[in-house]
N, C-alpha and C positions, 0 to 999 in steps of 0.2 A: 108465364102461361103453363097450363095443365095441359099433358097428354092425357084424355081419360082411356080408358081397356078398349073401349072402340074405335083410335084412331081420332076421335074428335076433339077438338082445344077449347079450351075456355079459360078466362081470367081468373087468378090463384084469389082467393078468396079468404082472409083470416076467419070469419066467422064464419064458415063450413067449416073449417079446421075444427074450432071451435066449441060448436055443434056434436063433430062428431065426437069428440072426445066428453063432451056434456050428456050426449045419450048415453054413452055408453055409462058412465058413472052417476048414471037418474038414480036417486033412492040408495047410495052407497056413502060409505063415510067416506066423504074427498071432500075437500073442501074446494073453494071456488077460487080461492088464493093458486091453489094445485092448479087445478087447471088453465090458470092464466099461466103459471111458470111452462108447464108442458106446452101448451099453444109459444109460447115465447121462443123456448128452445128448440121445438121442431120447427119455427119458422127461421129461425136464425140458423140450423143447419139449412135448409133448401139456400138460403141467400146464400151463404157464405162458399156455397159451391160454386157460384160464379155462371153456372148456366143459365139461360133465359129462358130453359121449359126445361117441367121434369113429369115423369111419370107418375099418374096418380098411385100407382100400385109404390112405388117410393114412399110417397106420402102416409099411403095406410103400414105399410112396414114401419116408417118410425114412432106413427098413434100407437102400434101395437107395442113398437118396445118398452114406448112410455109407458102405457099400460099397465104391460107388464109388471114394472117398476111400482108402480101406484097402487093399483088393487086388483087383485086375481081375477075376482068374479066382472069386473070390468073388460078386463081382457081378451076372457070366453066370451063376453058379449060381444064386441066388436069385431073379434076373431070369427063367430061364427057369421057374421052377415058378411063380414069382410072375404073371408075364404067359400064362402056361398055354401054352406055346411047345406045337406040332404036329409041328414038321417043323423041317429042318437050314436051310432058308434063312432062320425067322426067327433061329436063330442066327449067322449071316453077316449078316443086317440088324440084330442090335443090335451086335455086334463091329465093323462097318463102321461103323455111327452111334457108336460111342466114338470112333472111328478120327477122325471130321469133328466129335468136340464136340459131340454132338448128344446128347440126353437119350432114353430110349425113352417111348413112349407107355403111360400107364397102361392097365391090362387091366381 
């Protein structure tokens, strides 16, 4: 089961996972092989933690590391809907914080 941010549970889903890692990389060189390895490995971490629910915000930290890993501009994608971005400077403070190896703060 998922904890979603409001408290509400639903059934963990492979193709959300999926999805959101496929939006995020629409129109990017990644290939489809990629993203089935990353949906594999971030699903085989949640399993192998042994809990029977985890938090969604879990779930978007380790798409984002993936990410990370995979394609930059993928990352700010996902990273800004994910961290629920406002405004143009916090995309210059996570593109700066890659810049210095810094991780962004979860939302």
């Amino acid at each position: 089961m998922v904890i979603k941010k409001d408290g509400s549970r639903e059934p963990y889903r492979r193709d959300k996972l999926y999805r959101g890692l496929e939006h995020a990389c629409r129109k990017r060189p990644v290939a489809t092989t990629s993203l089935e390895r990353a949906a594999d490995e971030i699903e085989r971490q949640l399993f192998n933690s042994g809990e029977p629910e985890v938090n969604a915000t879990e779930i978007g930290r380790l798409v984002m590391e993936r990410l990370l890993l995979m394609d930059p501009v993928a990352y700010v994608r996902f990273a800004s809907v994910y961290l629920q971005f406002e405004d143009a400077a916090q995309f210059r403070e996570l593109v700066e914080g890659m810049r210095k190896g810094r991780k962004p703060r979860d939302g």
